[in-house]
Backbone as JSON, one array per atom type, in Angstrom:
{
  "sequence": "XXXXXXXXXXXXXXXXXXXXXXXXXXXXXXXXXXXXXXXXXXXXXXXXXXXXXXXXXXXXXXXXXXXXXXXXXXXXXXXXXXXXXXXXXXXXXXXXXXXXXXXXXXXXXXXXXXXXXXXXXXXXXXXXXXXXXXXXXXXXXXXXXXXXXXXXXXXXXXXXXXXXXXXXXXXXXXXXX",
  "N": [[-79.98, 87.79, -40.6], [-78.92, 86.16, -42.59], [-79.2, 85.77, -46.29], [-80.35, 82.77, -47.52], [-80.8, 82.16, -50.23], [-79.23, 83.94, -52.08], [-76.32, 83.32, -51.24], [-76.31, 81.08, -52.26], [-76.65, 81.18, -54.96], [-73.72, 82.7, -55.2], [-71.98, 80.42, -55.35], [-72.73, 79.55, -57.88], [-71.07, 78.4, -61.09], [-68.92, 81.1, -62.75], [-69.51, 82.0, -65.35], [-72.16, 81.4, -65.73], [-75.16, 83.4, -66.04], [-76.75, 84.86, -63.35], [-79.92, 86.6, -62.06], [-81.8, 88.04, -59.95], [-84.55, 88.58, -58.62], [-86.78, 91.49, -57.12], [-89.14, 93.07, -55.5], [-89.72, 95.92, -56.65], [-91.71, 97.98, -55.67], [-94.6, 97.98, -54.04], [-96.27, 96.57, -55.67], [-94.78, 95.93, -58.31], [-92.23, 94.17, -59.67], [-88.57, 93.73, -60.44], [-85.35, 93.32, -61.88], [-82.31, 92.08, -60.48], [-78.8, 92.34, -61.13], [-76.46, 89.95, -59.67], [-74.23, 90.69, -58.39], [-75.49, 93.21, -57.96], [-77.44, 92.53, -56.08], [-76.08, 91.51, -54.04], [-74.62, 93.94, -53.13], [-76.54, 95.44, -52.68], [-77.81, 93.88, -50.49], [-75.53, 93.51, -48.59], [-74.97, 96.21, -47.91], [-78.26, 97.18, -46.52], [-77.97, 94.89, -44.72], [-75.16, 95.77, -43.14], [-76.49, 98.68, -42.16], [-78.26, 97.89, -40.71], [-77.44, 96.07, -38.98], [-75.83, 98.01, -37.69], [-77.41, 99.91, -36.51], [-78.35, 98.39, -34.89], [-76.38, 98.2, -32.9], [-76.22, 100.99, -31.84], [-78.33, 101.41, -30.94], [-77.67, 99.26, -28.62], [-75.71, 100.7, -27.26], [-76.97, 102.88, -26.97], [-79.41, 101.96, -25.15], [-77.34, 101.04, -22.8], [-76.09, 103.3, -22.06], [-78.2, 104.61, -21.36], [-79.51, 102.78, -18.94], [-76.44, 103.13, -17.37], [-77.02, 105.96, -17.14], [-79.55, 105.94, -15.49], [-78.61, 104.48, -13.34], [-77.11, 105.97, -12.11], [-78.6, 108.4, -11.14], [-80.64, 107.22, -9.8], [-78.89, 106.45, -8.26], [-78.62, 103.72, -8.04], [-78.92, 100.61, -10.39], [-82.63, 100.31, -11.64], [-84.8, 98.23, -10.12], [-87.37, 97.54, -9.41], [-90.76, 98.51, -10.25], [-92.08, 101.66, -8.44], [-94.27, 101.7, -5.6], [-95.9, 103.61, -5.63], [-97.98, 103.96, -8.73], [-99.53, 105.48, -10.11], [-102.4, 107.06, -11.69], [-102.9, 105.45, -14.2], [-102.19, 102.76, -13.79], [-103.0, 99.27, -13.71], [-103.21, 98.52, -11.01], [-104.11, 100.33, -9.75], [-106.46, 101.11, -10.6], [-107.83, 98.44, -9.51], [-108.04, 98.93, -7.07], [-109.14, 101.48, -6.98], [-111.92, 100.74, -8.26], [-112.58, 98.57, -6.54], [-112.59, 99.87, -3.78], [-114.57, 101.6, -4.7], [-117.07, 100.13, -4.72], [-117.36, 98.98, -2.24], [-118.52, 100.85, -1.34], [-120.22, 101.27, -1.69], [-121.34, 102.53, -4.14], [-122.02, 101.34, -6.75], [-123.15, 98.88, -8.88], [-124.28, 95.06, -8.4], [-122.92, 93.51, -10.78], [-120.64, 94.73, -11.61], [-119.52, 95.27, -8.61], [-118.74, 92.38, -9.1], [-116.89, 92.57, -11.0], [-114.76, 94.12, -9.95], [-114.07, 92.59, -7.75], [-112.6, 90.26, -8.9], [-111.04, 92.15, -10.65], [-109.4, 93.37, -8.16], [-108.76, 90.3, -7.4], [-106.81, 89.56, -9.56], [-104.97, 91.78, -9.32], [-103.44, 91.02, -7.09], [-102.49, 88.6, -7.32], [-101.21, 89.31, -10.02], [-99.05, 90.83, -8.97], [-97.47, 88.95, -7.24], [-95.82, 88.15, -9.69], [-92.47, 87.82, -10.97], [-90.69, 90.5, -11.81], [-89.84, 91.93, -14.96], [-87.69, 94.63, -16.18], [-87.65, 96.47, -18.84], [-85.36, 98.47, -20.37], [-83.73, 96.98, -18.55], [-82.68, 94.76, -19.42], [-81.19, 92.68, -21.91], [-81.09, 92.06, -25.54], [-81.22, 89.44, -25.78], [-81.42, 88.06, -23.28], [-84.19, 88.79, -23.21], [-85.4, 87.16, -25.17], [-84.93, 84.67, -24.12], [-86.08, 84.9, -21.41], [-88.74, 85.11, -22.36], [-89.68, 83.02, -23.86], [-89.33, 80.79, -21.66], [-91.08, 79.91, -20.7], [-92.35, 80.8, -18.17], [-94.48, 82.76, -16.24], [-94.3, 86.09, -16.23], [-94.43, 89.8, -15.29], [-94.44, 92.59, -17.11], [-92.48, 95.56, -17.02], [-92.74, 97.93, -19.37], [-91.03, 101.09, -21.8], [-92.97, 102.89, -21.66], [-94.42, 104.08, -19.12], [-96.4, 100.9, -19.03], [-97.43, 98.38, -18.05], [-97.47, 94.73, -18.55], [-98.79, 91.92, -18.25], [-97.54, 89.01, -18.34], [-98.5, 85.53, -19.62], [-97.67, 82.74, -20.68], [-98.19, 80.02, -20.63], [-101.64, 80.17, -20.45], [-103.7, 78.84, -21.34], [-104.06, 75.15, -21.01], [-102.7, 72.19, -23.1], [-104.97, 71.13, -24.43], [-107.33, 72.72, -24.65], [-105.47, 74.44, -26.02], [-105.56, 74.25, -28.18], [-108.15, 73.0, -29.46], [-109.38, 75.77, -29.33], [-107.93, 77.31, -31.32], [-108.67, 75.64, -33.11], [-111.44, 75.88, -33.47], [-110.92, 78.66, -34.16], [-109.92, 78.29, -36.88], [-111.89, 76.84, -37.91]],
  "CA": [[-78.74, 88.24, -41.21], [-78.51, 85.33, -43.77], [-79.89, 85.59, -47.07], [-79.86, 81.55, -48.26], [-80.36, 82.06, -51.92], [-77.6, 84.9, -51.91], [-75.38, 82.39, -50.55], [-76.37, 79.74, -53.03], [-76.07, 82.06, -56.25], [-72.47, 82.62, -55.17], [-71.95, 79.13, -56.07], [-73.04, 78.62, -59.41], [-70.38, 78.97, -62.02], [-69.03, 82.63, -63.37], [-69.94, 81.69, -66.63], [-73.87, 82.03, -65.75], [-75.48, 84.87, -65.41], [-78.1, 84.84, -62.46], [-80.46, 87.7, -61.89], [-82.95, 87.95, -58.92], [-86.26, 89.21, -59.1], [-86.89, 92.02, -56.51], [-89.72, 94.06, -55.47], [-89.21, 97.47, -56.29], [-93.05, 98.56, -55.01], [-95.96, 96.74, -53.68], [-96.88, 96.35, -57.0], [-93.68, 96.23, -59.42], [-90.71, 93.37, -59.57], [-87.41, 94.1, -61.29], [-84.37, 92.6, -61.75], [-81.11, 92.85, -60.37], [-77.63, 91.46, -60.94], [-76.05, 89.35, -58.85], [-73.55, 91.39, -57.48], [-76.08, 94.27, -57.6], [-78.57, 91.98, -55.09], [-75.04, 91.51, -53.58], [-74.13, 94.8, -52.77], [-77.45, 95.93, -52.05], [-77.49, 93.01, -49.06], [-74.68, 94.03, -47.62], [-75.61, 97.72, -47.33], [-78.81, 96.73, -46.13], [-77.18, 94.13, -43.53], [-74.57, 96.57, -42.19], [-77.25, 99.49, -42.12], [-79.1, 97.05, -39.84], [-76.23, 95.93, -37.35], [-74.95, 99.66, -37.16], [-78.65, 100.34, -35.62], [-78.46, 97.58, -33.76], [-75.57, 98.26, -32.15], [-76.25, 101.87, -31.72], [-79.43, 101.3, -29.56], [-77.42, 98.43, -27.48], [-75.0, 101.81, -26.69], [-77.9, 103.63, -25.9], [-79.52, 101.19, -23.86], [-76.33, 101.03, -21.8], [-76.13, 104.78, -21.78], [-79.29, 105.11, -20.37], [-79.45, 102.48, -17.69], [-75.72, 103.9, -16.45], [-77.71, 107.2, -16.41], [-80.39, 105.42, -14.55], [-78.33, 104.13, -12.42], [-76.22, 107.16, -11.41], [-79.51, 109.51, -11.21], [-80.81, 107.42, -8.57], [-78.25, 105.66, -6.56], [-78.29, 102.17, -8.23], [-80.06, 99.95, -11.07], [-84.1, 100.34, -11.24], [-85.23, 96.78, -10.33], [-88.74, 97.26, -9.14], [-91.06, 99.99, -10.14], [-92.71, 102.06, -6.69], [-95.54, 101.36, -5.32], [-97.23, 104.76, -6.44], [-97.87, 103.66, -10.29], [-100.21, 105.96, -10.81], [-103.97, 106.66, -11.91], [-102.8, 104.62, -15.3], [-101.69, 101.42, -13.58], [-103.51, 98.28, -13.3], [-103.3, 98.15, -9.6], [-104.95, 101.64, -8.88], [-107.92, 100.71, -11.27], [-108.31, 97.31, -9.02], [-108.05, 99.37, -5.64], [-110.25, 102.31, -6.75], [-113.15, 99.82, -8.46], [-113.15, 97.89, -4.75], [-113.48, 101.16, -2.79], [-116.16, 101.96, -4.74], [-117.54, 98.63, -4.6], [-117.3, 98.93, -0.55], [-118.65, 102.67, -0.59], [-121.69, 101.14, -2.31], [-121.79, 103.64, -5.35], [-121.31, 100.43, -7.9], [-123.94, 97.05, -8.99], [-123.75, 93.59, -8.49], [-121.84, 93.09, -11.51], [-119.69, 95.82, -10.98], [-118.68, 94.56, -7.57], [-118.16, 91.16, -9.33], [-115.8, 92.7, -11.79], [-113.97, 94.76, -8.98], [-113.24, 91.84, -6.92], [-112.13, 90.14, -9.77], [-109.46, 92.94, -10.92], [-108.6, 93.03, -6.99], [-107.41, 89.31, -7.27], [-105.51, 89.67, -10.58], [-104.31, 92.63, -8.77], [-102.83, 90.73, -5.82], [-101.99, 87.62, -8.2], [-100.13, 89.71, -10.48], [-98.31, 91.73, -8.24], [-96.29, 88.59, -7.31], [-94.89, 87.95, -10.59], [-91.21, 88.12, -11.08], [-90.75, 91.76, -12.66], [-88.56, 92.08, -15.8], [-87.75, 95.93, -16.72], [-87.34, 96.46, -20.51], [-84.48, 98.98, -20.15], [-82.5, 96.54, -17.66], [-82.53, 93.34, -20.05], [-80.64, 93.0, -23.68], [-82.3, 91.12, -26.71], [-81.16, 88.09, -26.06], [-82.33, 87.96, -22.29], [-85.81, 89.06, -23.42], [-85.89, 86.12, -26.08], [-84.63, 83.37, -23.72], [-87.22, 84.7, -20.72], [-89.98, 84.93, -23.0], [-89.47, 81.4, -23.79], [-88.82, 79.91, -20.48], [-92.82, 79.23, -19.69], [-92.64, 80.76, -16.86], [-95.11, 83.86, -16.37], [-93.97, 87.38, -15.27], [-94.71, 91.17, -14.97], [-93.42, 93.28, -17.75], [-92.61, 96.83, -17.37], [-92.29, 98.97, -20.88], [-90.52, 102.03, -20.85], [-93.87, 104.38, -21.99], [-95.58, 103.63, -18.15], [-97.38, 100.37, -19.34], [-96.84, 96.84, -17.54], [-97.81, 94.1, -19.58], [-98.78, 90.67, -18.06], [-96.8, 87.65, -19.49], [-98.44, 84.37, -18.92], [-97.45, 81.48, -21.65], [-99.19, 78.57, -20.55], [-102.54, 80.49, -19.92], [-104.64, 77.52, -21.63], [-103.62, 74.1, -21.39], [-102.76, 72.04, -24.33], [-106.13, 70.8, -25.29], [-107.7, 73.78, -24.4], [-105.36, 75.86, -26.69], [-105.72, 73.43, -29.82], [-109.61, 73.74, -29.37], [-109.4, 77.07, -29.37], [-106.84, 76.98, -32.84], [-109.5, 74.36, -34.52], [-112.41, 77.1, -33.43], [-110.89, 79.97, -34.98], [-109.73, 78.16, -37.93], [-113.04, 77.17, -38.47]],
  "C": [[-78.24, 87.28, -42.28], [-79.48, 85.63, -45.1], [-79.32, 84.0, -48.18], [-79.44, 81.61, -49.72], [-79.31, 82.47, -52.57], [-76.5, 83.77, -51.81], [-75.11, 81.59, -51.9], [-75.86, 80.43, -54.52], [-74.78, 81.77, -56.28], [-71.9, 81.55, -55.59], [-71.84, 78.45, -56.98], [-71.38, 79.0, -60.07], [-69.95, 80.64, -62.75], [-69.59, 82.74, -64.52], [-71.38, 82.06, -66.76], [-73.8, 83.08, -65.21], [-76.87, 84.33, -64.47], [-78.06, 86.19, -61.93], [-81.66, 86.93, -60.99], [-84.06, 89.11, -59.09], [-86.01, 89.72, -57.64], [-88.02, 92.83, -56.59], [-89.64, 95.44, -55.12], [-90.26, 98.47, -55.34], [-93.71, 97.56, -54.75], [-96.59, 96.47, -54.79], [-95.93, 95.76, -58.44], [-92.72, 95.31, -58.85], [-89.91, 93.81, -60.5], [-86.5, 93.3, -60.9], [-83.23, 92.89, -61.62], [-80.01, 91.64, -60.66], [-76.87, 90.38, -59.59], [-75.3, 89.94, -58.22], [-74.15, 92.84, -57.04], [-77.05, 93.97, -56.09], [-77.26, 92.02, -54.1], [-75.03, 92.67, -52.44], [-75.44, 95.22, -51.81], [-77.74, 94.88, -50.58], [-76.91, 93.17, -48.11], [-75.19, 95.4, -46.91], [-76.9, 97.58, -46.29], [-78.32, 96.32, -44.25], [-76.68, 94.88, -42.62], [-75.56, 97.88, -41.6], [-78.09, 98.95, -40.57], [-78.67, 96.65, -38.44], [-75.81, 97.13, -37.06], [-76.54, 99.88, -36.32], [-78.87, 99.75, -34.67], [-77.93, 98.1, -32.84], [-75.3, 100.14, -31.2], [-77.63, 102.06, -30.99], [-78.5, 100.16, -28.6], [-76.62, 99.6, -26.99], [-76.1, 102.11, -26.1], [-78.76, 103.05, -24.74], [-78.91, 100.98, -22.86], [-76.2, 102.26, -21.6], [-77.01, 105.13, -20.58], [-79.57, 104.56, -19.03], [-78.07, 103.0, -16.62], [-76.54, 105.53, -15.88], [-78.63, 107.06, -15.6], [-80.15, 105.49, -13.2], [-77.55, 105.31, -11.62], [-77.07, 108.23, -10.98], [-80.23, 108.67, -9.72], [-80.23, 105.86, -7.37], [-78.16, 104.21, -7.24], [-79.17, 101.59, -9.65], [-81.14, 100.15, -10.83], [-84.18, 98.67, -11.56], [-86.94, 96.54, -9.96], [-89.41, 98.61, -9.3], [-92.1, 100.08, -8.15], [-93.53, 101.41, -6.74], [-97.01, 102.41, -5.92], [-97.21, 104.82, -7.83], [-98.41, 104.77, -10.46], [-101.14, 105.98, -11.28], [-103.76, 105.56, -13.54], [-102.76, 102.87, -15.17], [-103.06, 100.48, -12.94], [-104.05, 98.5, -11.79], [-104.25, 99.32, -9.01], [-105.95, 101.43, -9.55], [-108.41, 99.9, -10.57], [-108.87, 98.03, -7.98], [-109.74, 99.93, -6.29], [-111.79, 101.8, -7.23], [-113.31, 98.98, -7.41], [-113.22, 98.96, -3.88], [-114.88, 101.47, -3.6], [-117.23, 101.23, -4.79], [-118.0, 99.0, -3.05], [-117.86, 100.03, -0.21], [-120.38, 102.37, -0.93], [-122.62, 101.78, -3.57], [-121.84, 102.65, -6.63], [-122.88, 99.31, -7.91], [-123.64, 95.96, -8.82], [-122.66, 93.13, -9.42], [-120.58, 93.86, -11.62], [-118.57, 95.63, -9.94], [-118.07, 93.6, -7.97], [-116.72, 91.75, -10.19], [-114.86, 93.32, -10.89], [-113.19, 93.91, -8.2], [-112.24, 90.89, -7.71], [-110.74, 90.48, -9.96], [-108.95, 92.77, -9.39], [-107.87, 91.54, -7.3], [-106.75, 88.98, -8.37], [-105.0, 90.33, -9.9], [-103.06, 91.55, -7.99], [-102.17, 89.13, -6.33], [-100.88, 87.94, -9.06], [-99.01, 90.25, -10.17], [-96.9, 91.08, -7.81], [-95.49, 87.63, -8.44], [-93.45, 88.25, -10.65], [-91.65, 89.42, -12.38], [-89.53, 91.96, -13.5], [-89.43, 93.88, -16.18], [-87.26, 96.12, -18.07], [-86.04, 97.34, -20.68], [-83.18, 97.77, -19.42], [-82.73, 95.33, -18.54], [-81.78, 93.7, -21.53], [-81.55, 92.39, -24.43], [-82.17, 89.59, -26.22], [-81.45, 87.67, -25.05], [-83.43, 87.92, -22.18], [-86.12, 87.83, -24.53], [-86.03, 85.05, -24.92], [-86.12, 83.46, -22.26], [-88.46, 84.83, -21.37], [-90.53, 83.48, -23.08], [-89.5, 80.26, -22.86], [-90.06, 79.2, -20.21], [-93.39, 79.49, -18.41], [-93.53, 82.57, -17.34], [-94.69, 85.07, -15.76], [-94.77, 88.92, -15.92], [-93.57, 92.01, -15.53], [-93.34, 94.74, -17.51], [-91.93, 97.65, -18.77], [-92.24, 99.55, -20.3], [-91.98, 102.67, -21.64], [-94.88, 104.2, -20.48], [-96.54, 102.44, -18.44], [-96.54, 98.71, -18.73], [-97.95, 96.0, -18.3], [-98.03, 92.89, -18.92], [-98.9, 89.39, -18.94], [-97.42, 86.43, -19.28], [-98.64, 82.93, -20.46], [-98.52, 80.8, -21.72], [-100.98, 78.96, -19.7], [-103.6, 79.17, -20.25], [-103.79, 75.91, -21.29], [-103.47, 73.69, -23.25], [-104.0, 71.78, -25.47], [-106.67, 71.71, -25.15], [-107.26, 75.21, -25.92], [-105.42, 75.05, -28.07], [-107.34, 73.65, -30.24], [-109.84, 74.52, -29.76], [-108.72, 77.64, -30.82], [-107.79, 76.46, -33.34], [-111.19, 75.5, -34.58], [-111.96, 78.14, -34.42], [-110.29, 79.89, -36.34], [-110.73, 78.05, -38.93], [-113.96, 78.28, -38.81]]
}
């Protein structure tokens, strides 16, 4: 919501004229006045906080409707995710592992997803609906790892500090190279 230079313009003397270079296309700069870059900022700006503020309504809309549809806040999804979810991919690749219809490597990858399964499961669960922006910045941040649910059916596993530090610099000096 700041534009520095904007700021700084304001500044100079009335006497100068300062014009800002703008791209009109991915291809094309033009130039606008100062109170034209001005105006157009603002508009912009407010255009920007009115949307904001018009999903934080609806976000509150919807979790009161949440919450009134069934009986309280959603803080944990069920247990029946669904043939989409992580957890029923782990199960049904170890039954079939155990039924004997699967290969060695097969099994290996099955037991595998089973203990992410049963690893991830006890993550602390943030719901994307029940948090604001500024909750979802500060736990993103924290370092600590959790279990996201988006609202389109899709849980997302969070884990920060998956490498160590030398590990993830390594890995940075690899793919720079």
């Amino acid at each position: 919501h700041k534009c520095h230079r904007l700021a700084l313009a304001s500044l100079v003397p009335p006497e100068w004229t300062v014009l800002h270079l703008m791209w009109s296309d991915h291809q094309s700069l033009c130039t606008l006045s100062h109170v034209e870059a001005q105006e157009r900022f603002f508009a912009d700006r407010d255009f920007f906080l009115a949307r904001k503020a018009a999903e934080e309504r609806s976000r509150l809309e919807d979790r009161a409707r949440v919450a009134k549809d069934s009986g309280g806040p959603r803080r944990r999804r069920p247990d029946s995710a669904g043939p989409r979810s992580w957890r029923h991919s782990a199960v049904t690749a170890a039954d079939a592992a155990a039924a004997g219809q699967v290969d060695d490597d097969e099994v290996v990858e099955a037991m595998t997803a089973a203990s992410a399964a049963a690893a991830a499961s006890g993550l602390p669960l943030l719901v994307w609906a029940d948090l604001a922006a500024s909750e979802w910045e500060d736990r993103l941040r924290d370092g600590n790892a959790y279990r996201i649910l988006l609202p389109w059916d899709t849980e997302l596993l969070w884990y920060p500090r998956f490498l160590d530090e030398g590990d993830a610099l390594g890995l940075e000096q690899s793919i720079s190279d």
